[in-house]
C-alpha positions in Angstrom: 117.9 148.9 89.6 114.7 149.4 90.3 112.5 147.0 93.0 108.9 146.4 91.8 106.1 146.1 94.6 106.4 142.3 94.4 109.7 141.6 94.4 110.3 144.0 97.6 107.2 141.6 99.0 108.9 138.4 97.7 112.1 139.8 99.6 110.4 140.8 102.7 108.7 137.3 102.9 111.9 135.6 102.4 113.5 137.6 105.1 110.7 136.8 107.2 111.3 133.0 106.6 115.4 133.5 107.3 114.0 135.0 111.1 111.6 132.2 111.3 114.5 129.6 110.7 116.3 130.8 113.9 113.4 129.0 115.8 112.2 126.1 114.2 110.6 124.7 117.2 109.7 121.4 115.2 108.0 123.3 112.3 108.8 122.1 108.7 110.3 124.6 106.0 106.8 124.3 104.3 104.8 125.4 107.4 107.3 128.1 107.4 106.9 129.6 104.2 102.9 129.1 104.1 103.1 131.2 107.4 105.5 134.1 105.7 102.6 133.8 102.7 104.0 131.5 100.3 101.3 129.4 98.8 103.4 126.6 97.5 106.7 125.3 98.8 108.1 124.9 95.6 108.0 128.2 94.6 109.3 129.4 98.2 112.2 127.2 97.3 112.6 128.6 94.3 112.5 131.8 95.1 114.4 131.8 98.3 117.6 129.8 95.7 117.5 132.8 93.7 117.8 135.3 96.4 120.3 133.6 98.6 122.1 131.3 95.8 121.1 128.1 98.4 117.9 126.2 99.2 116.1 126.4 102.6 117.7 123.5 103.7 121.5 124.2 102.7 121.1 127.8 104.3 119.7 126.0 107.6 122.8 123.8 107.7 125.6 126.2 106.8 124.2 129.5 108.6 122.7 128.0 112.0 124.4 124.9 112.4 128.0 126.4 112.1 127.2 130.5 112.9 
């Protein structure tokens, strides 16, 4: 399959946001995503759910709290 220009940038801003979770340093999941140039956090959330099959949230709990 195929990846068209935006969904490789979609994917590479999502990545971005999984590395920026790794040091939160007091910074919301919003201010996370507008920095990895996602405009509205409820697209970022819907987006990164589709790509990971979790929200922001459930990732940060189940892949940094307890990996």
């Amino acid at each position: 399959m195929k990846t068209t220009p935006i969904q490789y940038l979609i994917k590479y801003r999502l990545q971005k946001a999984v590395e920026a979770f790794y040091s939160l340093e007091g910074r919301s999941i919003g201010d996370i995503a507008y920095s990895c140039g996602f405009s509205d956090a409820t697209y970022f959330n819907r987006c990164f759910k589709k790509e990971f099959g979790c929200t922001p949230t459930e990732y940060i709990v189940a892949k940094l709290n307890n990996g």
